[in-house]
C-alpha positions as CSV (number, residue, x, y, z in Angstrom):
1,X,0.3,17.6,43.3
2,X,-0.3,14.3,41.9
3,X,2.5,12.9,39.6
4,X,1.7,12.1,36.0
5,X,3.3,10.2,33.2
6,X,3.2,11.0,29.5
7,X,1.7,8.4,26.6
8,X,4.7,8.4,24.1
9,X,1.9,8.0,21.2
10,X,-0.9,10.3,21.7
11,X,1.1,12.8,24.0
12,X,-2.2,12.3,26.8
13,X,-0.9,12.9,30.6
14,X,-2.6,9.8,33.4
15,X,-1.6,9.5,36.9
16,X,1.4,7.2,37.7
17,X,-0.7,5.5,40.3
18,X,-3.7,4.8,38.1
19,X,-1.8,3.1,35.3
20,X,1.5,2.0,36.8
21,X,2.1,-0.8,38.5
22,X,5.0,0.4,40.2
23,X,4.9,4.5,40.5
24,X,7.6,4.8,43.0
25,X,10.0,2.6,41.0
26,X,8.8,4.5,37.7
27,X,9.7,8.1,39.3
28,X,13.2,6.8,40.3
29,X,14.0,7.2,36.4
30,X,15.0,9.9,34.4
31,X,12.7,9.4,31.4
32,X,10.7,7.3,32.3
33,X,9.0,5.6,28.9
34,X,5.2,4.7,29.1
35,X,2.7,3.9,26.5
36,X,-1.1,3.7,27.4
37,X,-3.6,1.2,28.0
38,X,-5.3,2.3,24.8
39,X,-2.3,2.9,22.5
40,X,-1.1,-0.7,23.8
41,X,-4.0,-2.0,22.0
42,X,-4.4,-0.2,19.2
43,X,-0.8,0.1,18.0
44,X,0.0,-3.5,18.6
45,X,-1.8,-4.2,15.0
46,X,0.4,-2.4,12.8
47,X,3.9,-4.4,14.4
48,X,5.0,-6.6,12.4
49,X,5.1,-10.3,13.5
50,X,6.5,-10.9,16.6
51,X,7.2,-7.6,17.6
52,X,5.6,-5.0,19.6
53,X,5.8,-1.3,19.7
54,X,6.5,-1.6,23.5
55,X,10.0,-3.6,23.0
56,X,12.6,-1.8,24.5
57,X,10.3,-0.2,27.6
58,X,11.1,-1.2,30.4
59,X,8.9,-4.1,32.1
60,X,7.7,-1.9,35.4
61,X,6.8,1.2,33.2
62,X,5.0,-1.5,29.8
63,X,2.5,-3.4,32.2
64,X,0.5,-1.4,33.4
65,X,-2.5,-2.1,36.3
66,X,-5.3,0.0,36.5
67,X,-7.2,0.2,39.4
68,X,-9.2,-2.7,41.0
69,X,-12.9,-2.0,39.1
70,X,-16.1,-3.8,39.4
71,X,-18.4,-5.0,36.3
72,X,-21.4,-3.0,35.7
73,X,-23.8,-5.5,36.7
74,X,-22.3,-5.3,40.3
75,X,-22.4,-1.3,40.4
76,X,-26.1,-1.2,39.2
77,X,-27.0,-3.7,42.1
78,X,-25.2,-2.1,44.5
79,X,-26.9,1.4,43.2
80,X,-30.2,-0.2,44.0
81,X,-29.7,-1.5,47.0
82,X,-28.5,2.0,48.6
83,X,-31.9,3.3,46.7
84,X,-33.8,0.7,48.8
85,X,-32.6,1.5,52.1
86,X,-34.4,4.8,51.8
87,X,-31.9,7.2,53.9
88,X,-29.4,10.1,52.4
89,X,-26.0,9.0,52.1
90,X,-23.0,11.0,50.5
91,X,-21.8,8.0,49.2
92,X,-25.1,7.6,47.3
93,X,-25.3,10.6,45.7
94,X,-22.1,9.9,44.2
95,X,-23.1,6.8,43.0
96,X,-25.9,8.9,41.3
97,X,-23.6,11.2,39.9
98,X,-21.8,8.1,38.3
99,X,-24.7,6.6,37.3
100,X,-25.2,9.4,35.3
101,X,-21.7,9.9,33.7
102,X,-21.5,6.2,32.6
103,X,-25.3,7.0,31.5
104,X,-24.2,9.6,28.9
105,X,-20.5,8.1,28.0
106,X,-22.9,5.0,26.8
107,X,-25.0,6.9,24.6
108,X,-22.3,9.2,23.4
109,X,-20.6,5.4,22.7
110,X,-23.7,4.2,20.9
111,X,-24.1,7.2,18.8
112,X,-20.6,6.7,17.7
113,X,-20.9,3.2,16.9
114,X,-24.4,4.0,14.9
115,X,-22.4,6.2,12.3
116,X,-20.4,3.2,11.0
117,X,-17.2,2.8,10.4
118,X,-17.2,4.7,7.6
119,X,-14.7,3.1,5.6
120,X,-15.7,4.4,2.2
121,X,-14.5,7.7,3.3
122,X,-11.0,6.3,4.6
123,X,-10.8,4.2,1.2
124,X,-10.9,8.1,-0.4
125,X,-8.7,9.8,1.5
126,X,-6.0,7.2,0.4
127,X,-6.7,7.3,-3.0
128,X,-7.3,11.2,-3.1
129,X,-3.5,10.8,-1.2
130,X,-2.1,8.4,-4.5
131,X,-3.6,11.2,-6.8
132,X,-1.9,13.9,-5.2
133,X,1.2,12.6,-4.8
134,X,4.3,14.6,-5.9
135,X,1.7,17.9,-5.7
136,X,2.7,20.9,-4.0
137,X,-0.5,21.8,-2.8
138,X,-2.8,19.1,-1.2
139,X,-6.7,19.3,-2.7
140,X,-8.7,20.9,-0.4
141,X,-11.2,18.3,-0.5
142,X,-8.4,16.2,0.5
143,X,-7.3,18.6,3.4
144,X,-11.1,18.8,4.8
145,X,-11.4,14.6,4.4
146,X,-8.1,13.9,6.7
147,X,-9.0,16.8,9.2
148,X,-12.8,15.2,9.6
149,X,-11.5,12.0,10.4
150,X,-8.3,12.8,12.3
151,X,-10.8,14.9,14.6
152,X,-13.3,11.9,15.2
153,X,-10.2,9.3,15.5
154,X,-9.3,11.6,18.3
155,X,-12.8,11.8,19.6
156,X,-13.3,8.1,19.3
157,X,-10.0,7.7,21.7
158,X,-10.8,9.7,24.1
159,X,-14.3,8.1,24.8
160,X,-11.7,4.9,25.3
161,X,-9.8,6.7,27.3
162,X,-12.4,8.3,29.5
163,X,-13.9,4.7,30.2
164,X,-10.8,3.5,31.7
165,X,-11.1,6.4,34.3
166,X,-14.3,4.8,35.9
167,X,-14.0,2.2,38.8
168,X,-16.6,0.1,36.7
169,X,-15.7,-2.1,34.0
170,X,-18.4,-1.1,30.6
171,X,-18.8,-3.9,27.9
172,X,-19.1,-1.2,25.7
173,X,-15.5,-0.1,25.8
174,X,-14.4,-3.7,24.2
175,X,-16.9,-2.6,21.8
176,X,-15.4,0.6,21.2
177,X,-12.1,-0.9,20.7
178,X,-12.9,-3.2,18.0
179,X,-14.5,-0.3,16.4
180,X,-10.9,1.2,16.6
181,X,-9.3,-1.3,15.4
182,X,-11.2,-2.6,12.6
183,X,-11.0,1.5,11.4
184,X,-7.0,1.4,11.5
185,X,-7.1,-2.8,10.1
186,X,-8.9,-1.3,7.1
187,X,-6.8,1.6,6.5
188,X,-3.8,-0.5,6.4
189,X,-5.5,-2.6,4.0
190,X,-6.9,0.5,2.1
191,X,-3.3,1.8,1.8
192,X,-2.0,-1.9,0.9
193,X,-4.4,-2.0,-1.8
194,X,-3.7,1.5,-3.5
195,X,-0.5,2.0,-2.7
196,X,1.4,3.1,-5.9
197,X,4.6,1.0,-4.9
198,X,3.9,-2.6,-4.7
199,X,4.7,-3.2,-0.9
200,X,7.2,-6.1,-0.6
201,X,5.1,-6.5,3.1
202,X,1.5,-7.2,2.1
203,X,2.3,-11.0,3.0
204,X,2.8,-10.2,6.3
205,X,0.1,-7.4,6.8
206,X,-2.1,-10.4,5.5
207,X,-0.2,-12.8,8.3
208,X,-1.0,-9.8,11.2
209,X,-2.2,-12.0,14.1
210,X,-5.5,-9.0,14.7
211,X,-6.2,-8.4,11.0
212,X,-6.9,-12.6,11.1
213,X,-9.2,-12.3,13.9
214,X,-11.3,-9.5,12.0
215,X,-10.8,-11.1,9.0
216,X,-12.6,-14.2,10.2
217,X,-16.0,-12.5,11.7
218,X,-16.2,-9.3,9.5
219,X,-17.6,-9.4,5.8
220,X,-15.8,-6.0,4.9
221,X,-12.2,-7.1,6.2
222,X,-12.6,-10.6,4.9
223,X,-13.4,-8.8,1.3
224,X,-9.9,-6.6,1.5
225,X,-8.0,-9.2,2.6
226,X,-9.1,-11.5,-0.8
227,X,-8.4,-8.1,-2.7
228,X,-4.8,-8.0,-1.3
229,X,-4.3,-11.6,-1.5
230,X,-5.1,-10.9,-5.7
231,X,-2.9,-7.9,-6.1
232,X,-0.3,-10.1,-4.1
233,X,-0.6,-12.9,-7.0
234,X,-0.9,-10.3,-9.9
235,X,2.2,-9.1,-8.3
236,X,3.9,-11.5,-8.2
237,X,3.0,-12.8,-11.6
238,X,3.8,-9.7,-13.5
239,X,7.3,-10.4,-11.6
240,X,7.7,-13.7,-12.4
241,X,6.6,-13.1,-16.8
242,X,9.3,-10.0,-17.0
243,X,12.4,-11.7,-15.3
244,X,11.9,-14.4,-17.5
245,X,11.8,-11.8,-20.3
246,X,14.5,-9.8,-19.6
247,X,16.6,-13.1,-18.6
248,X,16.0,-14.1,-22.3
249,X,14.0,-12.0,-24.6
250,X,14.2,-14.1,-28.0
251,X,13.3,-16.7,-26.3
252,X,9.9,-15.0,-24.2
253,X,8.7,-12.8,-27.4
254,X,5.2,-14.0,-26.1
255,X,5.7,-11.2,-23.2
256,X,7.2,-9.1,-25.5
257,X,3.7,-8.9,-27.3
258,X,1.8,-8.4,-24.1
259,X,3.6,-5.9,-22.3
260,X,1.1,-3.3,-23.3
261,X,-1.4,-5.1,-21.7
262,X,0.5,-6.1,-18.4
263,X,1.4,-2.5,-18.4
264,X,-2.7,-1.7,-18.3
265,X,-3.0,-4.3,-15.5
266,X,-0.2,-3.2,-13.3
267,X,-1.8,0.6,-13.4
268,X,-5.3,-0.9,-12.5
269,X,-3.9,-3.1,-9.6
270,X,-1.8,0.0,-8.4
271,X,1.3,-2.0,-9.0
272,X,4.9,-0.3,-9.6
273,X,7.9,-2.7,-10.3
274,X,11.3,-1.0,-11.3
275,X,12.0,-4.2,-13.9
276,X,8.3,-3.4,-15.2
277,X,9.0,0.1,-15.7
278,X,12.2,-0.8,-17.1
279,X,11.1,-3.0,-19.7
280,X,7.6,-0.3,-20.5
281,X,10.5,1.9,-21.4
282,X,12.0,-0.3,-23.5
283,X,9.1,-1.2,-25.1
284,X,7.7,1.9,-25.9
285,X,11.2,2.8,-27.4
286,X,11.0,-0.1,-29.7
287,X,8.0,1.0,-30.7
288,X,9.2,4.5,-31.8
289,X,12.2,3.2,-33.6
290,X,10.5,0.7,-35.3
291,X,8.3,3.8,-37.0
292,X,11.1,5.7,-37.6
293,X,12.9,2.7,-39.4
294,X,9.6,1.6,-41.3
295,X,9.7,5.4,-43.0
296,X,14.0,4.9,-43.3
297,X,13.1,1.7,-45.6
298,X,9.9,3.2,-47.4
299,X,12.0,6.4,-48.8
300,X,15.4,7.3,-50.3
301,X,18.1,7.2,-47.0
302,X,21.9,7.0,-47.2
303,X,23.5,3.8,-45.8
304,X,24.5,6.3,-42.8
305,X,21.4,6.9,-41.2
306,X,20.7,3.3,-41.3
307,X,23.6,2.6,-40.0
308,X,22.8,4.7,-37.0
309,X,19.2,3.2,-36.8
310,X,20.8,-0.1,-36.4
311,X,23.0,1.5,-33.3
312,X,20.2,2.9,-31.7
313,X,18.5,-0.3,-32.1
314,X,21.5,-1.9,-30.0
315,X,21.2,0.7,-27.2
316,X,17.4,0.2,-26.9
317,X,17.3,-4.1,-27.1
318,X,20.5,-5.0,-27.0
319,X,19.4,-8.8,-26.5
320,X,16.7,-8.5,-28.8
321,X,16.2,-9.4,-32.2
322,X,13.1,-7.6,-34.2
323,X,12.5,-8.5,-37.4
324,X,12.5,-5.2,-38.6
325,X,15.7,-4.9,-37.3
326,X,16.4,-7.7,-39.8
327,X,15.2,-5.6,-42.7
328,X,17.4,-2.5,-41.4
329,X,20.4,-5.0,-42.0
330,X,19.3,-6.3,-45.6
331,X,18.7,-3.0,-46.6
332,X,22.6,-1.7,-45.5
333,X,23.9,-4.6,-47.5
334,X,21.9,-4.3,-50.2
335,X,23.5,-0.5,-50.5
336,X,27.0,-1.8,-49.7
337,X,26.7,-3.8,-52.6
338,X,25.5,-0.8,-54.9
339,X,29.0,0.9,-53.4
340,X,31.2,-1.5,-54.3
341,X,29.1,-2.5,-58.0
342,X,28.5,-5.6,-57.0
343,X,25.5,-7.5,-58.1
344,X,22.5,-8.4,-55.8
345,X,22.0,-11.6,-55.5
346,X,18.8,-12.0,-56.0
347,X,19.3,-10.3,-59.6
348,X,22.4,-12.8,-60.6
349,X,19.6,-15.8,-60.0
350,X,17.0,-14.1,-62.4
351,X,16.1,-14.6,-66.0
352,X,16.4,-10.8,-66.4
353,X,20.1,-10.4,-65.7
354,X,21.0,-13.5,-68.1
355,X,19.7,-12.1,-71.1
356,X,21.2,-9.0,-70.3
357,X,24.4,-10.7,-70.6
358,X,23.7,-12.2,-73.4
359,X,23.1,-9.3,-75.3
360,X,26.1,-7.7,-73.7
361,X,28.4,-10.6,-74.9
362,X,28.1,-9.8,-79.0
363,X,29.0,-6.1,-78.3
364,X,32.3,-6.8,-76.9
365,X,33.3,-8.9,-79.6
C-alpha cells in the first residue's frame, strides 16, 4: 500500500511521494506535519505580515515538489503526433483517456468561473451573522446561505486539487486559484467591514501583501478596501473626539452636543468602542436626569430630593458641569435661606422690600 500524508487544513489524504520532497525522511517522524499545495496558497492570505501558517513545520515536510509535469501545449502536440503515426498504442489510448479528463475538468472549471464570485451572497451571510449574534437559534435562511457556499468552497477546492493530480500543467488552475482567493480576500474584507467590534487589525488586513495585488487589478476589491480605509478614519476619529471629551468635558462641550449623532454614525459604520459606549451611557443618563430635575424645579419639592438630584448628578458626570445642574444648586440655596429666615438676595435689592420696611418701621415705634 502506498503511504499517504494528511493536509492539516482540509483533513484531504495525498501520496507522500507525490507532494513530498523527501518521503523517506518524512516517514521517519512520528507526526509528521504537512499542509497542501493548495491550502499553502490559499491560507497564506489571512497571515498576518510576515508570517505564515506553515511556521513551525518542518522544512522537508513544508516544501513540497510535485511531480515533474509538462505544459498543455506540449501534451496536446505530443497527442497529435501519436494520432499521426496511425498505429494502436497503449500508451495512446491513455493519452486519449487524459485528453478527456482534462477535457471535462476544463469545462467543469469554466462553468465554475461563469457563476461569479458571488460576493453579494458572502456580503449576506456576514451581515445575516452580525444580526444573529447572541441568538440561540441561527435563521434558517442563515443556515441554508453558509451550507450553499461551504458546499461549493469545497467543490471549488477540489477541482484545485484534482488539477494538481495530472502530469500536465492547466493555465486554468492559476485561474482557479485567484478565483479562490479573491472569494476568501473579500470575505475578510466583508467581515472587516461589518464587523460589530471595530477590529484594532483592519490596518494590517489593508497592508496583506495578496489583498494588494487584488486590490490593484480588481474593481470590486479595490472598492472594499476604500470602504475599510473610511471606517478605519471614522474609527479613528470617533476615537480621537471622545478621549478628548472624557479627558476634559467642560472644556469639549461641542462633543458633548454631538454625541447623539456620533452615536448614529458609529451604528451605521458598524463601529463599537468601549469609551463610545461609555460615554452613550452617560449621555443618555444626563439626559434622563436633566427631565427629572426640570419637573423637580417646575413643582413644589423638599430641599431633600434636590439634594439627592444634585448627588446623582455627581455619579452620572462627575467632571461635568450642566447648567441645569446650576439651577439644581440655586434652587437648594434659595430654600436654605427660607430655613434659616434669611432674605433672598435678590428681594433685599428691590424696591418692594424697602417699602415694606418702611411701613414696618412706624409700627414698632
Amino acid at each position: 500500500m502506498t503511504p499517504m500524508i494528511e493536509c492539516e487544513k482540509c483533513e484531504d489524504w495525498f501520496h507522500n511521494e507525490c507532494v513530498l520532497n523527501n518521503p523517506s525522511r518524512a516517514l521517519k517522524s512520528k507526526a509528521p506535519k504537512f499542509v497542501c499545495p493548495c491550502c499553502t496558497r490559499r491560507y497564506l492570505i489571512t497571515a498576518e505580515e510576515g508570517d505564515s501558517p506553515l511556521i513551525g513545520l518542518s522544512s522537508e515536510v513544508r516544501n513540497f515538489d510535485l511531480i515533474n509535469r509538462v505544459s498543455l501545449d506540449a501534451f496536446d502536440r505530443l497527442l497529435r503526433e501519436g494520432e499521426a503515426l496511425g498505429v494502436v498504442l497503449s500508451e495512446l489510448d491513455e493519452l486519449r483517456e487524459l485528453s478527456g479528463l482534462i477535457s471535462r475538468w476544463e469545462e467543469v472549471v469554466k462553468k465554475e468561473i461563469a457563476k461569479g464570485p458571488e460576493l453579494d451572497i458572502l456580503e449576506s451571510i456576514i451581515k445575516y451573522r452580525g444580526l444573529a449574534a447572541g441568538k440561540s437559534a441561527k435563521d434558517k435562511h442563515l443556515r441554508d446561505l453558509e451550507r450553499a457556499q461551504e458546499s461549493r468552497n469545497v467543490a471549488l477546492s477540489h477541482l484545485y486539487l484534482e488539477s494538481l493530480g495530472y502530469p500536465v500543467e492547466l493555465p486554468q488552475a492559476s485561474t482557479l486559484m485567484e478565483f479562490l482567493q479573491m472569494r476568501d480576500v473579500c470575505n475578510l474584507l466583508f467581515e472587516a467591514l461589518h464587523n460589530r467590534k471595530a477590529s484594532k487589525s483592519n490596518r494590517k488586513i489593508l497592508s496583506n501583501s495578496v489583498l494588494k495585488r487584488f486590490n490593484s487589478k480588481n474593481a470590486e476589491v479595490t472598492k472594499l478596501c476604500e470602504l475599510l480605509e473610511k471606517k478605519q478614519q471614522l474609527t479613528n476619529d470617533i476615537t480621537q473626539a471622545i478621549n478628548s471629551f472624557l479627558d476634559d468635558p467642560d472644556g469639549h462641550t461641542d462633543v458633548w452636543k454631538k454625541i447623539p449623532e456620533i452615536v448614529k454614525v458609529a451604528e451605521e459604520h458598524n463601529i463599537v468602542l468601549d469609551r463610545l459606549e461609555q460615554v452613550r451611557q452617560m449621555y443618555e443618563g444626563v439626559m434622563r436626569w436633566e427631565a427629572e430635575a426640570q419637573v423637580a424645579l417646575d413643582s413644589k419639592v423638599d430641599i431633600g430630593k434636590l439634594e439627592d438630584l444634585e448627588v446623582a448628578y455627581h455619579r452620572l458626570a462627575p467632571r461635568m458641569q450642566s447648567p441645569m445642574l446650576l439651577s439644581v444648586r440655586e434652587k437648594i440655596k434659595s430654600l436654605q435661606r427660607l430655613e434659616n429666615d434669611e432674605i433672598p438676595p435678590f428681594l433685599e435689592e428691590s424696591d418692594l422690600f424697602e417699602s415694606s420696611v418702611s411701613n414696618i418701621e412706624p409700627l414698632k415705634k
